[in-house]
C-alpha positions in Angstrom: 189.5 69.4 26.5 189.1 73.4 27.2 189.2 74.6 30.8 185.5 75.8 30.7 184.3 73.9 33.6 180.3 73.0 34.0 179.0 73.6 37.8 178.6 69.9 39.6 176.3 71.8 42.2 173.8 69.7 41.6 176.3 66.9 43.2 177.8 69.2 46.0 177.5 72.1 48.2 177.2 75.4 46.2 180.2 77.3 46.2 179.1 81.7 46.7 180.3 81.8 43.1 177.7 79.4 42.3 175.2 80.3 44.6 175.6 83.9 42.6 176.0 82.9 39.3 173.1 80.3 39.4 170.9 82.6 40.9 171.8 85.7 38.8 172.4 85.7 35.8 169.8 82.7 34.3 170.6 79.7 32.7 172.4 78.3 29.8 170.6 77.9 26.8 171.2 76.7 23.0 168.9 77.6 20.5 168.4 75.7 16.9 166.6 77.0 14.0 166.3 75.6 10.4 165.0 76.7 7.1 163.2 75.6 4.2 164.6 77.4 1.8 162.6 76.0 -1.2 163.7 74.9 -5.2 163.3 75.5 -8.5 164.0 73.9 -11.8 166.2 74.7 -14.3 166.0 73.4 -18.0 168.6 76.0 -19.5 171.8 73.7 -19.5 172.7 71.3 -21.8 173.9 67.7 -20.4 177.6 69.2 -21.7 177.0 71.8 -18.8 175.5 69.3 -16.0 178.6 66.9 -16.4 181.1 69.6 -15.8 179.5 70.6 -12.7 179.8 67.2 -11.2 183.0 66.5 -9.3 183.4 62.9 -10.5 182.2 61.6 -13.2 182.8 58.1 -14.9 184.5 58.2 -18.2 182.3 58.1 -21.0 179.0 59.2 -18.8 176.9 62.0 -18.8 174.7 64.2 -16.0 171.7 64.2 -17.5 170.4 65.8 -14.4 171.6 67.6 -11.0 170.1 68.7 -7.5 172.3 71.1 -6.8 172.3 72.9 -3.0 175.3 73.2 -0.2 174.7 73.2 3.6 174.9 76.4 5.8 175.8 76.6 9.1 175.6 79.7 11.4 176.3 80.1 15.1 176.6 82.9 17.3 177.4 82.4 20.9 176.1 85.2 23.8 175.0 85.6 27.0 175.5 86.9 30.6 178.2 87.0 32.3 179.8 87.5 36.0 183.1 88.3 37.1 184.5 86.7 41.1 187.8 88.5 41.8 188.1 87.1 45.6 188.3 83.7 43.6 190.1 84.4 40.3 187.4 83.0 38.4 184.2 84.3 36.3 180.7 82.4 35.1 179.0 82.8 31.8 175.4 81.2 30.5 176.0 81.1 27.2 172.8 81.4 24.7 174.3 80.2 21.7 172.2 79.9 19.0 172.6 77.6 15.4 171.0 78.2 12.5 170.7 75.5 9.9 170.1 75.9 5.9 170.2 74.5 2.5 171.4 77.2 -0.2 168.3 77.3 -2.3 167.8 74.2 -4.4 168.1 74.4 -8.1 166.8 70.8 -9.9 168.6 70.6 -13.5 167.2 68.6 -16.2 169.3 68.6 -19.3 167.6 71.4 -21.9 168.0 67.9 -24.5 164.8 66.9 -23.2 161.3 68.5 -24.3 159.2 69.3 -21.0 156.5 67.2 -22.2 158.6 64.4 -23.4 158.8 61.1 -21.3 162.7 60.9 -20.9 162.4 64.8 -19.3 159.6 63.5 -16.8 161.6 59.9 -15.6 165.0 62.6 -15.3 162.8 64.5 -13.2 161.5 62.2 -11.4 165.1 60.7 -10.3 165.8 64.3 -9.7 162.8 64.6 -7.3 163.9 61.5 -5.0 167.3 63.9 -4.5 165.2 66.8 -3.8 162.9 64.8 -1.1 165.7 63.3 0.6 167.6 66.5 1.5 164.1 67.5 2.6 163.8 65.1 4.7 167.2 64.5 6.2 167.3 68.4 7.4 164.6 67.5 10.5 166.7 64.4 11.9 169.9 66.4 11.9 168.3 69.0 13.5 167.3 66.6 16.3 170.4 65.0 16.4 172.1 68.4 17.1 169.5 69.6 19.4 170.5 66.8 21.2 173.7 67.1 21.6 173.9 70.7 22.6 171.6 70.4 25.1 173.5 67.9 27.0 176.6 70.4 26.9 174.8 73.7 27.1 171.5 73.1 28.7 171.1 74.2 32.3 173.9 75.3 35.1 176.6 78.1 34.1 179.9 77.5 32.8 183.5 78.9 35.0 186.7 80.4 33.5 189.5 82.2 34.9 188.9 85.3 34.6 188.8 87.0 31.1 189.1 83.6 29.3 185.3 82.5 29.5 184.3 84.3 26.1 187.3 83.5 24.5 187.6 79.3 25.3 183.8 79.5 24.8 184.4 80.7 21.2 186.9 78.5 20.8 185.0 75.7 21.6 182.3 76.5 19.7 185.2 76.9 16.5 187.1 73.6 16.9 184.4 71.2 18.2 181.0 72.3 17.2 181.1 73.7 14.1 183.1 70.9 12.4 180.8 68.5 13.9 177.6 70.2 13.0 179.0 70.5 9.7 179.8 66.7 9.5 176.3 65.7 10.8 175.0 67.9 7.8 177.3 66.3 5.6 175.8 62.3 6.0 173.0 63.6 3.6 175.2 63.1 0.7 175.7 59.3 1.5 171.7 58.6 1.2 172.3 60.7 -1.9 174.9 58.1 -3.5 172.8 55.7 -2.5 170.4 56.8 -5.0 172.7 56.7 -8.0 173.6 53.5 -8.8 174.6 52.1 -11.7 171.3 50.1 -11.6 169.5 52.9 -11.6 171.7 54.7 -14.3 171.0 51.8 -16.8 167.5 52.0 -16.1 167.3 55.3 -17.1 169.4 54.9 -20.4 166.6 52.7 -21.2 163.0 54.3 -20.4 160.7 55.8 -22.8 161.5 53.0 -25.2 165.2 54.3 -25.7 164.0 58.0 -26.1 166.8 59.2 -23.7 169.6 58.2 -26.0 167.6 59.3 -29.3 167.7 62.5 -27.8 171.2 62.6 -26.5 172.5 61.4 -30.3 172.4 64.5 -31.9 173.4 66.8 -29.4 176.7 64.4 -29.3 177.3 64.5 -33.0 176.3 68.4 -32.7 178.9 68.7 -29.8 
């Protein structure tokens, strides 16, 4: 665990280091912003183009759609801070303030399909059901982090040694917060698995009263 030490005043007799810090330069406080970033839909690539862009695909299947986005995280840590050479040590309230985003969403249906066919409106559909679910998973990691910073940030001043608080702060905020913020962010992808199964895979091979492979059969022979 870093040496940056929270104030247990609340528990005990203010130290004058305390008493000054506490009163003096304001209190700790974590800030957390998201963004809606929004979508669009692409129809330019062909179903070729989709399956190269997946990371894994099983042999002999084809992406015959894609929601397409990554996670960004931001942080940037600040705030006041007061030095105590009679003790050796120094106080800082951080502000640090996280920003959370999804890279503007692209939706890819496969140009094989006509916009005003049935197998281009069922891909899109199953597209959609991605699109909501990152939507929707952005608030509850939000709350989640909120959460958590708080309990760590929120409130009472946090003591160094001298010249170190900025530096361990940083540090902290490097080895512990932003791989854990990232990892909350990350759980999105298992709710998106969840969504292709190979249930719903063989449903859509069979829609629109087998217009999805009519359509994919000459752009095979073609390719």
């Amino acid at each position: 665990m870093l040496s940056l030490l929270a104030s247990a005043a609340s528990a005990q007799t203010r130290t004058p280091l305390q008493a000054r810090c506490e009163d003096t330069i304001g209190e700790s406080i974590s800030v957390l912003s998201t963004r809606e970033q929004g979508y669009r839909i692409d129809n330019t690539r062909s179903f070729y183009d989709l399956t190269r862009l997946m990371p894994s695909v099983r042999r002999g299947s084809w992406v015959l759609g894609l929601t397409h986005t990554e996670a960004r995280v931001r942080i940037s840590v600040g705030g006041r801070m007061l030095a105590d050479p009679a003790t050796g040590y120094e106080c800082v309230a951080p502000r640090i303030d996280v920003s959370l985003d999804y890279a503007p969403i692209v939706v890819y249906v496969s140009r094989e399909f006509p916009p005003a066919s049935c197998a281009y409106r069922e891909v899109l559909a199953h597209e959609m059901r991605h699109l909501t679910t990152y939507q929707t998973f952005m608030p509850k990691a939000e709350a989640t982090v909120r959460a958590r910073l708080a309990g760590r940030f929120a409130g009472k001043p946090l003591y160094a040694p001298i010249g170190q608080a900025q530096a361990l702060l940083q540090r902290e905020i490097d080895r512990s917060w932003m791989p854990y913020i990232k990892g909350e962010m990350a759980k999105v992808e298992v709710l998106q698995a969840a969504i292709d199964t190979p249930q719903e895979y063989a449903r859509l091979g069979k829609v629109c009263a087998g217009e999805v492979q009519s359509l994919l059969r000459p752009a095979r022979r073609s390719g």
